[in-house]
Every structure is written in structure tokens, then in C-alpha cells.
N, C-alpha and C positions, 0 to 999 in steps of 0.2 A: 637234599641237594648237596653235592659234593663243592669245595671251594677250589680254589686258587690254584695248589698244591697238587692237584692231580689233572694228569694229561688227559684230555677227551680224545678217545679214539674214533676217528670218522670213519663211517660206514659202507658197504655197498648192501643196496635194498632189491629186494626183489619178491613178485607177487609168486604164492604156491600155487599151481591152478592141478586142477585133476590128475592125479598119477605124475605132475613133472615137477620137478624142481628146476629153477634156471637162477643161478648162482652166478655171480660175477658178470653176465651179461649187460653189453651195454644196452639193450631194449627195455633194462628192467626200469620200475619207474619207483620216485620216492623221491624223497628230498633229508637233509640233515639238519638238524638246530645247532645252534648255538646255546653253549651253558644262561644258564636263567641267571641273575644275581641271585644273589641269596642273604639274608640276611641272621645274625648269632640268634641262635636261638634264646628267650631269657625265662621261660616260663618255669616256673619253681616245680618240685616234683610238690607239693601239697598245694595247688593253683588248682580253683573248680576248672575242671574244662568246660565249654562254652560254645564247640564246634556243633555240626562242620560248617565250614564257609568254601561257600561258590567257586568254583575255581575258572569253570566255563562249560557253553552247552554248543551243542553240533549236530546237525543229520546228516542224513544219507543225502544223494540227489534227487529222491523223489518228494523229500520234504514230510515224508510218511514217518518217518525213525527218528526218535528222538532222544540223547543219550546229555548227561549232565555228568560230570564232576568236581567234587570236594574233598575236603582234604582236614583235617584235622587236629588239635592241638597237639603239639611238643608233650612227650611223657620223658621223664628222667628216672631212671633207676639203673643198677648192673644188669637186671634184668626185667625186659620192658616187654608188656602189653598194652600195646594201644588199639581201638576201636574205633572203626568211624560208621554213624551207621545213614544210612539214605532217607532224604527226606519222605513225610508222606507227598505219595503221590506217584513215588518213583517205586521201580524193582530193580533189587540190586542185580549186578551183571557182570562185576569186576573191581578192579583195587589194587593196592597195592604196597608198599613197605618203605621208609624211608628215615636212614638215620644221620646224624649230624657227629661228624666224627674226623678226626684227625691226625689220629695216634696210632700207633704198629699193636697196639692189646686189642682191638676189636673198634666195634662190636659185630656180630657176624648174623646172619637171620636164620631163624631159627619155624618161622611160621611166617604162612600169608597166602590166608583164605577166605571163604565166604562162610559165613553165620545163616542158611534161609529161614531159618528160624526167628531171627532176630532183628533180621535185614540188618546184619552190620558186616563189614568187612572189618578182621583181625588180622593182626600182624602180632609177632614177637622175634625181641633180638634180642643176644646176650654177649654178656663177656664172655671169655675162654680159655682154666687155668692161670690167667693173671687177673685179679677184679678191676675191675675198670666201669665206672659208672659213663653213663652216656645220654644222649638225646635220641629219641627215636617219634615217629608217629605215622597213622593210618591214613589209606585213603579211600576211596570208594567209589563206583561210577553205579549211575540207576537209568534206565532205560525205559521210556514209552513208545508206545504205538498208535499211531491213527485209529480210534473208532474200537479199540481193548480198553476197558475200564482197567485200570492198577489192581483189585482185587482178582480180576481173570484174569488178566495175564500175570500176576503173582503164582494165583492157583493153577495156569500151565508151564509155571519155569521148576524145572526137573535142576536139583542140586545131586551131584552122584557122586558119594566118597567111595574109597576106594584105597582099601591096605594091604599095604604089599605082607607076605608073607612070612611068618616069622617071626625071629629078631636077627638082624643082623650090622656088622659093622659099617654095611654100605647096602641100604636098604633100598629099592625103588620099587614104585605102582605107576602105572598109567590106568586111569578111569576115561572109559569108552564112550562115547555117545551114538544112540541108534539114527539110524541115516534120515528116519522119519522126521527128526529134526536136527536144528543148528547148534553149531556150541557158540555160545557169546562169551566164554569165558571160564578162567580155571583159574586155584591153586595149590597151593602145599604145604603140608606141616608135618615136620617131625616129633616122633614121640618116644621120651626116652627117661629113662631113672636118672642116669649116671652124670658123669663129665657131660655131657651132651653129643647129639645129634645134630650137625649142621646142613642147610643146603648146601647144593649146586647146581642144581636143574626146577625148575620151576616156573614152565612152560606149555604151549599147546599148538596143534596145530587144525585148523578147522577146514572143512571142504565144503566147496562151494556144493555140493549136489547132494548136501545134510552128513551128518557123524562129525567125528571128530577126537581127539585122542590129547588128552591133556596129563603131564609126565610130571612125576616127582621123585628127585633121586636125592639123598644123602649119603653123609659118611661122619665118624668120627676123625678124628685130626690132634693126632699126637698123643693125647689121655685116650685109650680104647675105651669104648663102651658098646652096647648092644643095643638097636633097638627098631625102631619102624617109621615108615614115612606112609602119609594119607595124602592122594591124588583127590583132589577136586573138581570133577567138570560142571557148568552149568550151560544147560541145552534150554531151547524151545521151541517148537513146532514150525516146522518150515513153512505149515500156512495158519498161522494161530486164530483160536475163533473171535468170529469179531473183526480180523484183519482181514480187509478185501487185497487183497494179492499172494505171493509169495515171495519169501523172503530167502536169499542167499548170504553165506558166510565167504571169508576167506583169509587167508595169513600174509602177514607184510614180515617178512624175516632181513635182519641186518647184522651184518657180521663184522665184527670189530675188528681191528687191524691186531694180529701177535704183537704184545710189546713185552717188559721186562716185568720186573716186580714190583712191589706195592698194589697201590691202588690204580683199578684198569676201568675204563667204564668209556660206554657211547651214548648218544642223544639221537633221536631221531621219530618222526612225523610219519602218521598216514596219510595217505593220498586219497584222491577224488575216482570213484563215486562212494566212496565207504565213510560209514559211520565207526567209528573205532567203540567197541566195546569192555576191551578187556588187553593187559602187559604181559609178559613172559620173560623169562631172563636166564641163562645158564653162562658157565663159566667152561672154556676147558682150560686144561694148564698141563704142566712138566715140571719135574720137581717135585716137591712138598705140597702142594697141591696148593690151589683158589679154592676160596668161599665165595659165596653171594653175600654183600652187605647194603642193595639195596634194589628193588623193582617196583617201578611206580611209575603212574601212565603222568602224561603233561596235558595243557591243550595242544600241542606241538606247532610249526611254524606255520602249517594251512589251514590251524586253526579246526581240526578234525580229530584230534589229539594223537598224543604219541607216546613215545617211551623212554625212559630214562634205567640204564644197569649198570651197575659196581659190583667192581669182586677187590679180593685182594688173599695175599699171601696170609700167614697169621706165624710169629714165631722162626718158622725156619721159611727162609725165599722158596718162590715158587712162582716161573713166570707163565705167561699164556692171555689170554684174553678174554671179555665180556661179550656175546653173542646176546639179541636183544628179539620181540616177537610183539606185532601187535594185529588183535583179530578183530575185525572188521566185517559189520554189516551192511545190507542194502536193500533195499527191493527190488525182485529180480526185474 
């Protein structure tokens, strides 16, 4: 959670439906938050962690979808992994990154994905050329279904990574999903020897009539280095066994207002009839380029959850804005 110090850029929202985009429209529908307080983070970097804890749980309108999120302990280092992983009972479906920072050296993200292995959502962020220790930590949302035992529908959620090509100084992949089912959610991690790989794109967009395309782009920034970025998507079955219906996805996209430099970021909520499953967050900018330093879903203001994105400049100014994404399910 960002403090004081940085300006929350307010949003215009709007629902993606089939083939349209409708941007700026006043028919679109959504609502904005207000910053959360927040409180100094104090947890020592050698503190057993002890998460996650509860953050809040929400359905769809049919009462059939049922989506939970928590969140994690504070990890402290220049360079931070933290995990959060989903209770039993639950399957992971999303997550997100989150660092406590207030300074022009970082810290910048560097990963924030899914573990289906593990069922943990990870996250990593790091200093950049100057060291700079930090607070960072994970978060993770899990998701049930009416009448799916958590083992089957575990055993039909499809995690699909996906590397981009190469190595290069500004890597990107998108990881695909088959129409046959939903994406409930994506991430991104860069992977790199050198100075580092940072984000900027680490997003998705899902369609309501199954697929969906979940995007990872980095770059280096200032120190060159080479290397590659891994797309994340996680899909499943638009009528999963066990589930008596069928199930629709679809994207709530909100665009930050252009502002100057530093630290740029917006808040904002899903709307009714969706279960929100999974955050997304990119930066564009001018100049010296924006980082992502933080994407992480909330409960949001209707209580359905939402999203929370920061970028900022790093070193030399570079201004632009934080564009934010949250995907959402239902029954059709």
C-alpha cells in the first residue's frame, strides 16, 4: 500500500465484451476506491512468517462462485521473495505484489506469478544499481465452485507458462488460453543473470465466450542486461466437471489519468455480477521510462474485489501513467 506521498490517479472503467473495446464511455460501468490506510510495516527480516490472513471472500450473482483473498507477511531484504500460498480447500487463481517503499532507489518488481505446483502465489522485487533494502510481500486469491470438490477442480485448472524468445533487452510473451475454457488469471516473471530484468506489463485480458491472453513485457533500465520474461495464464473449463452450469469470464480495464513523475498509481473495484479472480497492471510512460512497483488485488469498494497499480520513474524522471485490469467471473 502506497502512503501519503503519492497522488492516486482516478480512473475511467470500462467492461471488454467480445471483439469491442469501449474506453472513456459514459455507459461504462465501475466504481473507484479510495486509498486504504496503511499501516509501517515492522516485521524484522529473521520474523517466522505466520500468514496468510483473510483479507475477504465474494461471489458471482449466482452464489455458485466463490473466490477468497489473503495476503501475507512483510519480507525485508534488497532483494525480496515473498510467497503466499492458499488455504486448503481453496485453488489458486491469482495474486499479487506489494511493496512498502518511499524512496527514489526502488524498489521495482521483478516477478508475480503462480506456483500450481505449490499452490502459492510469488512475487519478487528488487533494488536497482543503488542498494536499497525494502519491505515487500505476497498475495493470493483461491477459488471454489458449487458441487467441484478442490481436488477436481485443482486437477482441471491449466497453469500455462510461457517464454518469450531469446534473450533480449525488452523481452515479452503472451501465454494463450484455448476458447474451450476461461482465464481466471495470469502473471509475470522476469529472468535474468545480470543488473536485472524489470516489469512493465503484467496483465490479461479474458473473454467472455472462453480464451484469453495474458501479456508479459520487460526491459532493462539504465545498467543493460539480456534476458527473458515468462507469461503466466491460468484457465478452466468453461463448464468444469461437477459444475452444473457454465461459466463466463471477462475484463474490467481502468486507465489512470497521465501525470508527471515519481510514483503514479490508481485504485479501483469490480462490479456486479462478477466475481473478480485475478489483477493486472502496466505502466506506459515518456522519457526514461516507468517500472511496475506494485499489483495487488483488494476487496475493493463493492466488496467484490479490486485493484491496486504503482509505477514510478527510477534514477532519471520519466513521466506517464499506471493503467490497472481486474478479471472477473460468473455464471453464465
Amino acid at each position: 500500500m502506497k502512503i501519503d506521498r503519492r497522488n492516486i490517479q482516478l480512473s475511467l472503467s470500462c467492461r471488454l465484451l467480445i471483439g469491442t473495446l469501449i474506453l472513456g464511455s459514459a455507459s461504462c460501468g465501475g466504481s473507484v476506491d479510495g486509498q486504504e490506510a496503511e499501516t509501517e510495516p515492522t516485521v524484522a527480516a529473521s520474523k517466522v512468517l505466520a500468514g496468510p490472513y483473510l483479507q475477504g471472500e465474494w461471489t458471482d450473482d449466482s452464489g455458485t462462485v466463490h473466490v477468497a483473498m489473503w495476503r501475507h507477511d512483510w519480507v525485508e531484504n534488497d532483494h525480496v521473495t515473498a510467497r503466499c500460498p492458499v488455504p486448503s480447500g481453496w485453488v489458486l487463481v491469482g495474486g499479487g505484489a506489494e511493496t512498502f517503499d518511499n524512496s527514489d532507489r526502488g524498489p521495482l518488481l521483478t516477478a508475480s506469478f503462480p506456483d500450481g505446483a505449490t499452490q502459492e502465489w510469488v512475487m519478487q522485487s528488487k533494488d536497482h544499481g543503488l542498494a536499497y533494502v525494502h519491505f515487500a510481500r505476497a498475495y493470493c486469491i483461491g477459488l471454489k465452485l458449487d458441487g467441484v470438490t478442490p481436488d477436481n477442480l485443482r486437477a482441471q485448472t491449466q497453469y500455462i507458462p510461457v517464454d518469450s524468445t531469446g534473450l533480449a533487452q525488452g523481452p515479452s510473451a503472451i501465454a494463450l488460453v484455448p476458447s474451450t475454457h476461461i482465464m481466471v488469471g495470469g502473471g509475470a516473471r522476469a529472468n535474468y543473470t545480470g543488473p536485472g530484468i524489470l516489469l512493465y506489463t503484467n496483465t490479461g485480458l479474458g473473454f467472455p465466450g472462453g480464451g484469453g491472453e495474458w501479456y508479459a513485457n520487460g526491459r532493462d533500465h539504465i545498467w543493460a542486461d539480456f534476458g527473458s520474461v515468462t507469461a503466466f495464464a491460468i484457465a478452466i473449463p468453461r463448464q468444469p466437471t461437477g459444475y452444473s452450469g457454465t461459466l463466463t469470464a471477462d475484463t474490467l480495464q481502468f486507465g489512470g489519468s497521465p501525470s508527471g513523475t515519481g510514483y503514479q498509481g490508481l485504485t479501483a473495484s469490480e462490479v456486479f455480477p462478477f466475481a473478480m479472480t485475478s489483477v493486472g497492471g502496466e505502466t506506459f510512460t515518456t522519457g526514461a521510462g516507468r517500472l511496475l512497483t506494485d499489483v495487488y488485488p483488494t476487496v475493493g469498494g463493492n466488496a467484490r474485489g479490486g485493484v491496486q497499480v504503482w509505477s514510478k520513474d527510477h534514477v532519471f524522471p520519466g513521466s506517464g501513467r499506471s493503467d490497472g485490469r481486474v478479471i472477473g467471473i460468473r455464471k453464465q
